[in-house]
ZAVOGU-101135 format. One line per 2 residues: number of its first residue (from 1); their letters; for each residue x, y, z of N, C-alpha, C. Coordinates in steps of 0.05 Angstrom, whole numbers, plus 5000, padded with zeros to 4 digits. Atoms other than C-alpha are relative to their C-alpha. Layout:
BEGIN
NUM	a	X Y Z X Y Z X Y Z; ...
END
This chain:
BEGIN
1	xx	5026 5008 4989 1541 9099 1481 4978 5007 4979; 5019 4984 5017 1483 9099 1441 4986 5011 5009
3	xx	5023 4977 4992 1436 9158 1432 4973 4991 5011; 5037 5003 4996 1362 9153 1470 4989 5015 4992
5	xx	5009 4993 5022 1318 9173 1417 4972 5000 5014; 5040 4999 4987 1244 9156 1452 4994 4980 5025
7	xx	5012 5019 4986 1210 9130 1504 4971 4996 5007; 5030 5017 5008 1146 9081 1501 4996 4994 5032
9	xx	5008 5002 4979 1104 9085 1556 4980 4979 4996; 5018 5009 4973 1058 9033 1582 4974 5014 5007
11	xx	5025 4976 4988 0995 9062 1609 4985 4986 5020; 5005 5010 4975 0957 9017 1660 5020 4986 5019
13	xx	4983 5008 4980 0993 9011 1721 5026 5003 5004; 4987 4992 4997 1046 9047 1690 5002 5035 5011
15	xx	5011 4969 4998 1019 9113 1678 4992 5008 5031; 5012 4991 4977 0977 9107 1741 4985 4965 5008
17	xx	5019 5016 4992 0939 9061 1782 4975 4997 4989; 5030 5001 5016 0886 9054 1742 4982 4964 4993
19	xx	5008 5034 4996 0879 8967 1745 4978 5006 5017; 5022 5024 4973 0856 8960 1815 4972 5025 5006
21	xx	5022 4977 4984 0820 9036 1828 4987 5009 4971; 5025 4983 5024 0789 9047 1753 4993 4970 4983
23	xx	5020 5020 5017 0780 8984 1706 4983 4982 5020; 5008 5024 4985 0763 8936 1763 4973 5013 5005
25	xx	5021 4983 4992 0716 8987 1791 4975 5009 4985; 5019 4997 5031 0682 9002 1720 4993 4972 4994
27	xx	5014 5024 5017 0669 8935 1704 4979 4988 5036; 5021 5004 4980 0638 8922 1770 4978 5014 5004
29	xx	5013 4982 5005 0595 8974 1761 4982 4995 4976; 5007 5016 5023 0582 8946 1686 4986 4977 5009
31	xx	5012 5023 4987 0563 8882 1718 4969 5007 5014; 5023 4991 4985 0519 8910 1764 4969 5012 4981
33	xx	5020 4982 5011 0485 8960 1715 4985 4974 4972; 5010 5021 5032 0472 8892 1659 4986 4979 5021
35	xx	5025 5019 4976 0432 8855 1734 5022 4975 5002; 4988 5022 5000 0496 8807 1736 5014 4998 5032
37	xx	4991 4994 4981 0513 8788 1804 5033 4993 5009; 4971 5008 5004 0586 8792 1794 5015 5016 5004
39	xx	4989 4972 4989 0635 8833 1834 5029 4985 5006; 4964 5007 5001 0716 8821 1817 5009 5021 5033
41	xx	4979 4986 4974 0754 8839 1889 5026 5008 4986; 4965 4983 5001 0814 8870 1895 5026 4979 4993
43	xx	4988 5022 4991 0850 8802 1900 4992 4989 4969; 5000 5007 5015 0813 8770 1847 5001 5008 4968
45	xx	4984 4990 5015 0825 8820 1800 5036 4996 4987; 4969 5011 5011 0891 8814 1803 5015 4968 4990
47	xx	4991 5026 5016 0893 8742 1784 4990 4996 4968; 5004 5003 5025 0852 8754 1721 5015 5021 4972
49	xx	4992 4971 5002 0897 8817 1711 5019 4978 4982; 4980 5021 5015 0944 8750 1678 4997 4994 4970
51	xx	5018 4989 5029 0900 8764 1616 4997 5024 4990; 4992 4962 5014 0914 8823 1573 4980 4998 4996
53	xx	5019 4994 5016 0856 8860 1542 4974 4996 5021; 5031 4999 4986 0784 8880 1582 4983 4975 4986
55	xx	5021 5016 5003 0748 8840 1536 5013 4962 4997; 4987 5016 4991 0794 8783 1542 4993 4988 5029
57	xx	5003 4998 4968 0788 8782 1612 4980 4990 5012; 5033 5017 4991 0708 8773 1614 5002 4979 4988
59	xx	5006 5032 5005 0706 8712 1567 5016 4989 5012; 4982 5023 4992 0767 8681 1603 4983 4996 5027
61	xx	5018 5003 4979 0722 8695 1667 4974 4977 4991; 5033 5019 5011 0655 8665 1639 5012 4967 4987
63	xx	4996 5022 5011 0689 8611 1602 5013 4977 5015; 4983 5002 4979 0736 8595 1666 4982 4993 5025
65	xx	5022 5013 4963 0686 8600 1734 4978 4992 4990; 5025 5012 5013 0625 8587 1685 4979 5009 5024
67	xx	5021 4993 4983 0580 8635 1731 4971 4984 4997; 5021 5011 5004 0519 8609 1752 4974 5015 4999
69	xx	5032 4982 5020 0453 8630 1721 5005 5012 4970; 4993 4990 5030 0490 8654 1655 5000 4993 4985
71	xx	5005 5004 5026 0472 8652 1592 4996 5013 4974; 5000 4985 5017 0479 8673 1531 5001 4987 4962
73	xx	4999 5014 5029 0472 8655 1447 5025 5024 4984; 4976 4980 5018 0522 8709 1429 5022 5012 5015
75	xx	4975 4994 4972 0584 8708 1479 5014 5021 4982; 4993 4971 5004 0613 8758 1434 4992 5024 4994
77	xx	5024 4986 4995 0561 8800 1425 4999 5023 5031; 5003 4993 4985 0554 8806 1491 5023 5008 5026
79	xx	4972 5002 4994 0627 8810 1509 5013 5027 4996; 5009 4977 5011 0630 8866 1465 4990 5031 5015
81	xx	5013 4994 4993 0578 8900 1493 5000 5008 5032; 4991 4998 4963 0591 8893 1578 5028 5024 4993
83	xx	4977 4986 4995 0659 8924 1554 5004 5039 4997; 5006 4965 5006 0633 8989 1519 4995 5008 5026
85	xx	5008 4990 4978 0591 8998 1581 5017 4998 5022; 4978 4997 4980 0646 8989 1630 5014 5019 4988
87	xx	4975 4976 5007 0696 9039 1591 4984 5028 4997; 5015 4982 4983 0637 9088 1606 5001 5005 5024
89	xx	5002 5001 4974 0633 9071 1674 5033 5008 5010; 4964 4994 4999 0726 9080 1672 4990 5030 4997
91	xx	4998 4973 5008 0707 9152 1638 4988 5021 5026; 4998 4982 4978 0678 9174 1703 5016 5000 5029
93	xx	4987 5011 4974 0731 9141 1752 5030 5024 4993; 4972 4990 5004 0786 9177 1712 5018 5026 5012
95	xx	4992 4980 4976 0790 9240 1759 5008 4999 5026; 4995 5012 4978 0800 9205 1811 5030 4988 4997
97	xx	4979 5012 5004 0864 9169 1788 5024 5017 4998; 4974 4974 5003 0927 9212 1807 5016 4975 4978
99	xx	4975 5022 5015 0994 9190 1755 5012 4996 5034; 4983 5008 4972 1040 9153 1799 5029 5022 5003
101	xx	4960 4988 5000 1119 9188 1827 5004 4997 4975; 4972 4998 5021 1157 9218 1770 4994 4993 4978
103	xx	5016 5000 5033 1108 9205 1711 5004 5024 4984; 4996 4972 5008 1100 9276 1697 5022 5010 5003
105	xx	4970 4988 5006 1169 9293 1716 5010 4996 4973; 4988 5011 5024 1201 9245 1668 4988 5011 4969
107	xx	5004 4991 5028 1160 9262 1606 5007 5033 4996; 4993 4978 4995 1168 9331 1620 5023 5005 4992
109	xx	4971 5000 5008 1245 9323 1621 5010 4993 4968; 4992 5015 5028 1244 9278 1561 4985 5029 4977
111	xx	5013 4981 5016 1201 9335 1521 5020 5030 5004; 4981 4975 4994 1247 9393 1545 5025 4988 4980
113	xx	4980 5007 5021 1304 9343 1510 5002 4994 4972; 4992 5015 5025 1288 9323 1450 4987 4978 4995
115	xx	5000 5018 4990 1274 9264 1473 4970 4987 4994; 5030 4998 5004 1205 9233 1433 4978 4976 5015
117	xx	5022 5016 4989 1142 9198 1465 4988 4988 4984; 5021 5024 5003 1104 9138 1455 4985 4987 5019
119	xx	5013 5012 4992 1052 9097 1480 4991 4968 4989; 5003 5028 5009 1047 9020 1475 4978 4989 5027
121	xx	5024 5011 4966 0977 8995 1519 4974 4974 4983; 5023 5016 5014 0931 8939 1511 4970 5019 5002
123	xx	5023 4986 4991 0879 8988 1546 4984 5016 4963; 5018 4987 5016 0823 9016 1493 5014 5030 4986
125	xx	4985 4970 5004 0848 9085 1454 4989 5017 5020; 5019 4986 4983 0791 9116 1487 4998 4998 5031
127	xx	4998 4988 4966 0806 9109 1561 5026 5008 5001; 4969 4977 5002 0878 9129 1541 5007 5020 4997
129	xx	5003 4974 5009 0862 9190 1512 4982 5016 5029; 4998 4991 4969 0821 9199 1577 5015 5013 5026
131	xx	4974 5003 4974 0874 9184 1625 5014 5027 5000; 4979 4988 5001 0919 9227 1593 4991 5029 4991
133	xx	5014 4982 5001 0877 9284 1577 4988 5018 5030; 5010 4990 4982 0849 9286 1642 5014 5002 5027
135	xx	4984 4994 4979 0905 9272 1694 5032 5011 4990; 4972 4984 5010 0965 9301 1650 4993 5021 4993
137	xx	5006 4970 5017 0949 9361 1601 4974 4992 4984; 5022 4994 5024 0884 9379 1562 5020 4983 4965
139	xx	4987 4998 5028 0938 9376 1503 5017 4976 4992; 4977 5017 5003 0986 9317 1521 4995 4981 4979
141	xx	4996 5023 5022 0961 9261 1472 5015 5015 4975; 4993 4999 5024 0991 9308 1420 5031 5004 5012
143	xx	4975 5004 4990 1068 9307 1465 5002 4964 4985; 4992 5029 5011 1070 9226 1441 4993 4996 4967
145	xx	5002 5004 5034 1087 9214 1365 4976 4975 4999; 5017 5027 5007 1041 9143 1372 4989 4996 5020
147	xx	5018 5014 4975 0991 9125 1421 4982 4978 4988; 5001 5037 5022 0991 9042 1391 4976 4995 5030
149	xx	5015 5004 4974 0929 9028 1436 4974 4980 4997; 5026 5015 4994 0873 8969 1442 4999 4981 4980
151	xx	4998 5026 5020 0862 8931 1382 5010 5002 4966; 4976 4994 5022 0908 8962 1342 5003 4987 4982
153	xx	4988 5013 5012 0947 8906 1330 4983 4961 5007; 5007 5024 4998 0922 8825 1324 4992 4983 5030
155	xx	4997 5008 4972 0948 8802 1390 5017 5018 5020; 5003 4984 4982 0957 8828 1452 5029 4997 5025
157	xx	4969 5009 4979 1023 8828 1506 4987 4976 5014; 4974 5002 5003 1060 8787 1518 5003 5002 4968
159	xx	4992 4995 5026 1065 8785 1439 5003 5028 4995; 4977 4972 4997 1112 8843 1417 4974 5016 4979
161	xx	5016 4982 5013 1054 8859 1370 4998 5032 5000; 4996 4969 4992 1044 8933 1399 5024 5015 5001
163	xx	4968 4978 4992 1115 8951 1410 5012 4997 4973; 5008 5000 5036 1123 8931 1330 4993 5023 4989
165	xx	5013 4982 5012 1074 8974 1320 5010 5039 5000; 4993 4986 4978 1095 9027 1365 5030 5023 4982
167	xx	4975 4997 5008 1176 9025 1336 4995 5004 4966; 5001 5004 5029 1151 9023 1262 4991 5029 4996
169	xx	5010 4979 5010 1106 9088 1265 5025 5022 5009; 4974 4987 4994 1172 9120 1303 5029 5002 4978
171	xx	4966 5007 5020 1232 9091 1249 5013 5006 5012; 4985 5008 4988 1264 9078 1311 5014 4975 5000
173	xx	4991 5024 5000 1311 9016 1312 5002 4998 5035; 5001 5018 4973 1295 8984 1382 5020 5007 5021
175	xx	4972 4990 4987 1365 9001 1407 5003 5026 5011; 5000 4973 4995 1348 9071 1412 4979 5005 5019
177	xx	5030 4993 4984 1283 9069 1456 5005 4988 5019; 5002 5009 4976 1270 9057 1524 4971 4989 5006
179	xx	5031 5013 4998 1202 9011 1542 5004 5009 5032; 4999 5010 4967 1177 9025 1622 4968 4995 4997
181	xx	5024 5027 4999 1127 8968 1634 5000 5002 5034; 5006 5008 4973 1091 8948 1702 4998 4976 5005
183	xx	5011 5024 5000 1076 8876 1683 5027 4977 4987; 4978 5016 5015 1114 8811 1663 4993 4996 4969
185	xx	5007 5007 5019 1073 8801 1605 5001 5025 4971; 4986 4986 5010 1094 8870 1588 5027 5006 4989
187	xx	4966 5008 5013 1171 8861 1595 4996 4979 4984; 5003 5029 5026 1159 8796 1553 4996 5014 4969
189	xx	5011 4982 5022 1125 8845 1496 5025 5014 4993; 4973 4989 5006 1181 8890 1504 5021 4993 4990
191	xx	4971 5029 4997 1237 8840 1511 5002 4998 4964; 5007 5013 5027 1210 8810 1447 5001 5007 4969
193	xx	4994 4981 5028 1212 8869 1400 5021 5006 5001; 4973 4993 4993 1276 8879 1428 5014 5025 5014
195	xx	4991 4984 4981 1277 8935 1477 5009 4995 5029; 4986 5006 4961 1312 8939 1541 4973 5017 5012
197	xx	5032 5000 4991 1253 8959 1589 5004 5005 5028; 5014 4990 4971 1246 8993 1659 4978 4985 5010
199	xx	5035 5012 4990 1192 8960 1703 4994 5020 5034; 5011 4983 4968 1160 9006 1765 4978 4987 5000
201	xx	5030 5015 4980 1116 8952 1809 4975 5009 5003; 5023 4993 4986 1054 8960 1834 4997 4986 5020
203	xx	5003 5023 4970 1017 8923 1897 4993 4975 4978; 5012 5020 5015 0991 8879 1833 5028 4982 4985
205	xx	4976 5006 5013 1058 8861 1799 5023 5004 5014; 4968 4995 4989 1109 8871 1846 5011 4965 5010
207	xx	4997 5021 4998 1113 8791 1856 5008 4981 4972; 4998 5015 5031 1123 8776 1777 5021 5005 5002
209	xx	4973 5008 4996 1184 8751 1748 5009 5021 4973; 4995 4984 5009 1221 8811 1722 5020 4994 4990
211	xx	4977 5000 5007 1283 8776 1705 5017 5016 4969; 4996 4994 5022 1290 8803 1632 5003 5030 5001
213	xx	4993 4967 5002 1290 8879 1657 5026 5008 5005; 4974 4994 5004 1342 8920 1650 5007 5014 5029
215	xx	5005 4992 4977 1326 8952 1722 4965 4996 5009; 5024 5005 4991 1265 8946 1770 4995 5022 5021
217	xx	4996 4983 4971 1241 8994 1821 4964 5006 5007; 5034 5003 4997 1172 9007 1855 4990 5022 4985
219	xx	5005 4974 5007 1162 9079 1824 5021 5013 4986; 4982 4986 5014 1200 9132 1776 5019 5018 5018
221	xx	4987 4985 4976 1215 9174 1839 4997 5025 4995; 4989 4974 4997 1216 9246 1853 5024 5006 5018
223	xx	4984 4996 4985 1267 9288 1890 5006 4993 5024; 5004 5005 4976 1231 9288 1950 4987 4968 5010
225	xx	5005 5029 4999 1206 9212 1939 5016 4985 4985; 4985 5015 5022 1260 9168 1918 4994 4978 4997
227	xx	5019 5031 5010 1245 9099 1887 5020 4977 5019; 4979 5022 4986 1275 9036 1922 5008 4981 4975
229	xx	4989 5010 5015 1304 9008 1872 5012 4963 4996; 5010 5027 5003 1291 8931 1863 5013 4980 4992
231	xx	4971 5018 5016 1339 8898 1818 5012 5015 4977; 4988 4986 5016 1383 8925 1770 5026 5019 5004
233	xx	4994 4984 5000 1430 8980 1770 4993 5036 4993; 5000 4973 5005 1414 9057 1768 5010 5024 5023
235	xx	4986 4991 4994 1455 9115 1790 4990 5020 5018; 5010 4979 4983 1400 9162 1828 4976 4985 5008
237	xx	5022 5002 4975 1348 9158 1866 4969 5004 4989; 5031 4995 5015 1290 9181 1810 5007 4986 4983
239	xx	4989 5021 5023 1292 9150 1749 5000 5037 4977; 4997 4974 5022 1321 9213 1693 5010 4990 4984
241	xx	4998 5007 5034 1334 9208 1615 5036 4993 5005; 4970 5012 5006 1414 9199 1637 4993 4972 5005
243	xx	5001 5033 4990 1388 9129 1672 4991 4992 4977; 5008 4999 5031 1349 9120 1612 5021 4994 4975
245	xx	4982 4998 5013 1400 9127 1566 5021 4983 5011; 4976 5016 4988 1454 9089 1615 4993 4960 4985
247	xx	5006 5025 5000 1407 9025 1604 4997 4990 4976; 5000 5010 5033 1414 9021 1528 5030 4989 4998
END
């Protein structure tokens, strides 16, 4: 069997709910605070959620419903600009955002083994370093050898770009790492660089087409919370570095 050498985390929606209860919430907020009367639901979030990258996201909005009364001579400029001020408005939601089941176990375990960390996220560096600063450890961004994050790399998942990036600063060969993704456009990224890939659902992605994972389940699981386990094969009830390792 081969050795598991690292595993590349994901970070919105893997790490934590952080889609529907922190970016959505920050940019509505952003909106608000720039006099725009534009307020993404819970619902319609999640359909623009089909677009990687925050600032992605607004021009496909503006360019897409073509709000009315808007205008602008410098759509990137001002594209730009809405996004800083929203990943302000994220920096005060980020206390609020528990990790999901078995985040903190798992790295935990994997750091007791040997076993090295990464991070592969379209999300900004700077609300990553947040996240993970403020609902894991003061110290954890320095537990992950690479935290590949925002505009890193060219393009954005589905393109394996990030997980490239990710496996290169590691001099891991693909074969050895484990990806856990929440999205399809994630496993696609994954897929693509050539990792086998975990996916734990959300209420936002638990309807995408996961076929390319190597297992699926709503959550990592704890002892006392075990995961339901979705498609795939795994041998317990949490997700631990043997399952991990089984799925290489």
């Amino acid at each position: 069997m081969t050795e598991l050498k690292a595993l590349i985390f994901d970070v919105d929606g893997t790490l934590a709910e952080t889609e529907r209860d922190g970016h959505r919430v920050a940019f509505n907020r952003a909106f608000q605070a720039a006099g725009l009367p534009w307020q993404w639901s819970v619902a319609e979030y999640g359909r623009l959620l089909a677009i990687s990258g925050g600032k992605e996201r607004v021009r496909h909005y503006i360019e897409t419903v073509r709000p009315s009364g808007f205008e602008t001579s410098d759509l990137d400029g001002f594209v730009k600009e809405l996004h800083r001020a929203k990943g302000q408005f994220y920096l005060d939601l980020i206390g609020t955002i528990p990790l999901r089941p078995g985040v903190r176990r798992l790295i935990q375990e994997a750091r007791s083994a040997g076993v090295r960390l990464a991070i592969a996220t379209t999300s900004s560096l700077q609300s990553t370093l947040a996240l993970l600063t403020t609902v894991l450890d003061a110290d954890s961004p320095n537990w992950f050898d690479i935290i590949a994050a925002g505009d890193v790399v060219p393009y954005k998942k589905p393109s394996p770009d990030i997980y490239h990036h990710a496996l290169q600063h590691l001099e891991l060969p693909a074969s050895e790492c484990i990806a856990i993704e929440d999205t399809h456009h994630g496993l696609v990224a994954a897929t693509r660089a050539g990792l086998r890939t975990l996916v734990t659902t959300n209420d936002y992605t638990m309807g995408q087409d996961f076929r390319l994972a190597k297992a699926v389940v709503n959550h990592l699981g704890e002892p006392h919370q075990p995961f339901e386990l979705l498609a795939g094969e795994l041998n317990s009830q949490w997700f631990k570095l043997d399952d991990a390792a089984a799925l290489l």
